[in-house]
C-alpha positions in Angstrom: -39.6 -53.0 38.1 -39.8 -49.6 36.2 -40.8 -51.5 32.9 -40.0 -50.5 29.6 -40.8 -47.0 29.3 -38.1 -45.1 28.7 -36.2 -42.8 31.5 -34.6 -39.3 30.1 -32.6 -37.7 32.8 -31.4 -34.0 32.4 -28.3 -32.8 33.8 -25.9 -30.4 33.7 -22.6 -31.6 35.6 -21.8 -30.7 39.3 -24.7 -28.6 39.8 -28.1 -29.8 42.5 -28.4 -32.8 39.4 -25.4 -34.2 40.4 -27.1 -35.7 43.1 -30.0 -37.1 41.0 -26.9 -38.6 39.3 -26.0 -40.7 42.4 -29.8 -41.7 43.1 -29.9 -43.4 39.6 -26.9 -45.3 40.3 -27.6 -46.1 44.0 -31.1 -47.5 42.3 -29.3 -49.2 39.4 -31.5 -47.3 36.7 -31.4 -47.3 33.3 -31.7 -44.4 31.3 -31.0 -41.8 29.1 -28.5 -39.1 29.6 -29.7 -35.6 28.1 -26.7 -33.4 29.1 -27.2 -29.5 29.2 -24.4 -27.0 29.2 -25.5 -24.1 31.3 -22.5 -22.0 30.7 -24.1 -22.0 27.4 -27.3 -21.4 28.1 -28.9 -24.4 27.0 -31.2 -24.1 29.7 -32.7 -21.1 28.3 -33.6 -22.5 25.2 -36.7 -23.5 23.8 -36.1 -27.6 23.7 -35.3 -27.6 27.3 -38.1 -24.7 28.2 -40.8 -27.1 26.9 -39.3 -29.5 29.7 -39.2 -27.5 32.8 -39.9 -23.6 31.9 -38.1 -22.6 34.9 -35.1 -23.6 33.4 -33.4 -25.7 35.9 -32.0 -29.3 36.5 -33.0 -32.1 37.7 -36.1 -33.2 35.6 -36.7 -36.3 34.2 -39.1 -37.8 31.7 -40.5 -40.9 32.1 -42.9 -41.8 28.9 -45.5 -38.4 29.3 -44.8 -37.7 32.9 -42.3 -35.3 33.0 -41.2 -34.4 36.7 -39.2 -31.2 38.0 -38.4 -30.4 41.4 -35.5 -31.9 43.6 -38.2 -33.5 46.1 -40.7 -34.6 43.4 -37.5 -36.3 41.1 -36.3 -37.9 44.7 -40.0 -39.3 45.3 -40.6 -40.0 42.0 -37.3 -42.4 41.5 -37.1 -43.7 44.9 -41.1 -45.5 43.9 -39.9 -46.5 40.1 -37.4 -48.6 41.7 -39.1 -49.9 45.2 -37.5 -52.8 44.6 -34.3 -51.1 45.9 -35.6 -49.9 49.4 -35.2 -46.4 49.3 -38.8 -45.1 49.7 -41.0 -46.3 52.5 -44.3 -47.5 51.1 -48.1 -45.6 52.1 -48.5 -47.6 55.5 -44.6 -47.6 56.7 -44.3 -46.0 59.7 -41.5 -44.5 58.1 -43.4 -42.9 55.4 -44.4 -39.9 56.7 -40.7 -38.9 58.1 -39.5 -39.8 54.8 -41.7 -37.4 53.1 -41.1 -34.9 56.0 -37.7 -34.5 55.3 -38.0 -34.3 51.6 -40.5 -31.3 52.3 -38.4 -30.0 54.6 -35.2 -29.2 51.9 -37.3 -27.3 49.2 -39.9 -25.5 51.8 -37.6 -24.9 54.6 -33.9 -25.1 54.1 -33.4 -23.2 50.6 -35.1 -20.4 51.6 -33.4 -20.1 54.6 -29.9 -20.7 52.8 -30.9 -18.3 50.5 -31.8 -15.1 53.3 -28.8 -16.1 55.3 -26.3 -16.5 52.1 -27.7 -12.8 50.8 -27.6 -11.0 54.8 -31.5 -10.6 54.7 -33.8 -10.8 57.6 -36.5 -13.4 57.1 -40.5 -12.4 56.7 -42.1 -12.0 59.5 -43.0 -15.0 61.5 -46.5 -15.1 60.4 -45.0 -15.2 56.5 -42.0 -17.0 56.7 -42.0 -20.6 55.6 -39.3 -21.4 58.0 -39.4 -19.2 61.0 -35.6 -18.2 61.2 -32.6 -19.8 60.7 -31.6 -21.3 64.1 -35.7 -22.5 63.9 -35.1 -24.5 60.6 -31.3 -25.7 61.7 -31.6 -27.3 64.7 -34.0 -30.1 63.7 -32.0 -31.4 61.5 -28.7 -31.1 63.3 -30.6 -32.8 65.8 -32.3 -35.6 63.4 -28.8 -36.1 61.8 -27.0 -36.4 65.6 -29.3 -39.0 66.0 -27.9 -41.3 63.0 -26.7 -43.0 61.1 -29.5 -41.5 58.2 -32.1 -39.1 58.6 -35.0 -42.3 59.4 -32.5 -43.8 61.9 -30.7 -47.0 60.9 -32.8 -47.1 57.2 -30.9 -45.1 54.2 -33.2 -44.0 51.8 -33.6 -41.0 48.6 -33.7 -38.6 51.3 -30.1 -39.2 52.5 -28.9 -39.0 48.5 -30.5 -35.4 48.4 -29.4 -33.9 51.8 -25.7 -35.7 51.7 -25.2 -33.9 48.4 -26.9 -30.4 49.5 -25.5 -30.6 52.5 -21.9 -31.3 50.9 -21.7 -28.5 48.7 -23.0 -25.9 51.0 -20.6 -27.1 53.6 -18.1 -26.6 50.6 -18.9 -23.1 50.2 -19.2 -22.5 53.5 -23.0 -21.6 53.4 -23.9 -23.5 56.4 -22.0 -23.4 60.1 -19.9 -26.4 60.0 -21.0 -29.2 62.8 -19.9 -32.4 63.7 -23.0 -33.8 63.4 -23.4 -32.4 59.3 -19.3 -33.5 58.4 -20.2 -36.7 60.1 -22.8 -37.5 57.8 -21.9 -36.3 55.1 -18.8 -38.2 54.8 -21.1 -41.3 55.6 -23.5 -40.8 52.5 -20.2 -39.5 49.8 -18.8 -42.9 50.8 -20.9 -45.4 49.5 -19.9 -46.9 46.4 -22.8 -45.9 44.1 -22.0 -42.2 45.6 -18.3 -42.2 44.6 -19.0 -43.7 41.3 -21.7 -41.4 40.1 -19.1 -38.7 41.8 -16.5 -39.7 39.6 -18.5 -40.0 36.7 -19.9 -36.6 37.3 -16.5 -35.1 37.0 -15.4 -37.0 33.8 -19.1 -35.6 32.2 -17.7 -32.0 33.5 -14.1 -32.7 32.0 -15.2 -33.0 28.8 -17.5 -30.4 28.7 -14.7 -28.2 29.5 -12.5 -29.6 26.5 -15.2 -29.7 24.1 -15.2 -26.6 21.7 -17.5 -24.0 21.7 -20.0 -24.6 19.5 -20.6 -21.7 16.5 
């Protein structure tokens, strides 16, 4: 069990937290719930700034560890709670896939979102951290063909992160749309945890819009 040091998790509503949102509740985690309102900059200020200076969500603090980075805050959760199952432990022969493919979104798949989202050319092979595009896509259009989650018949963090990224850049049509990616991600958005922390996302965003603006 996590114990009793206290869990702060910082979020801003429907943004790449959101899906940090559905880990905790596919873990059953409890925490607390420091929301940031990026329209008003709260990221950029100095509270938040002495959390992650790169002003971005997800982070988390967990007594003095304080983690940032989509893959790190995956790994991290996933081993607080191994109770719940979704991080093979050091010796799994699942381990190393499972660490693969949380790699594999932060080194591989945003950058080459990014380039093909803004027209440019990638570096040079020699430079690039992901080749090209088609280089980077096919393995996982191919891992996720072969089902039902990216380790085969085990659902773990990794499936939380890439049904969630994989769901809004299908939404904004930053990806080619496949079978194999609509597939899946209608298999992660439907678990229960998924649609709860979905629906609780949108009421946190609801009142954010309703609040006033603060002088």
């Amino acid at each position: 069990m996590a114990g009793p040091t206290p869990l702060v998790f910082f979020h801003s509503p429907q943004t790449r937290s959101s899906g940090v949102l559905a880990l905790l509740e596919e873990l059953g985690a409890d925490y607390e719930l420091r929301l940031l309102n990026m329209k008003a900059g709260e990221q950029r200020g100095p509270a938040y700034l002495a959390i992650n200076p790169m002003g971005k969500v997800p982070a988390i603090q967990h007594g003095a560890a304080v983690v940032t980075e989509q893959a790190a805050v995956y790994q991290y959760l996933a081993e607080l709670f191994p109770e719940r199952g979704l991080a093979p432990p050091p010796g799994d022969p699942l381990r190393g896939p499972f660490l693969r493919w949380l790699a594999f979104y932060g080194a591989s798949f945003e950058p080459a979102l990014i380039d093909r989202s803004l027209k440019r050319d990638p570096a040079a092979p020699g430079t690039s951290p992901y080749g090209d595009w088609d280089t980077m896509f096919k393995p996982l259009v191919g891992q996720l063909w072969a089902g039902p989650w990216l380790l085969g018949e085990r659902f773990t963090a990794a499936d939380v992160l890439w049904g969630s990224a994989l769901q809004w850049t299908s939404m904004f049509g930053l990806i080619p749309p496949t079978p194999a990616i609509e597939a899946y991600v209608q298999r992660v958005t439907s678990r229960p945890a998924i649609v709860r922390a979905r629906e609780r996302d949108a009421h946190l965003a609801a009142t954010r819009a309703a609040a006033p603006p603060q002088p």
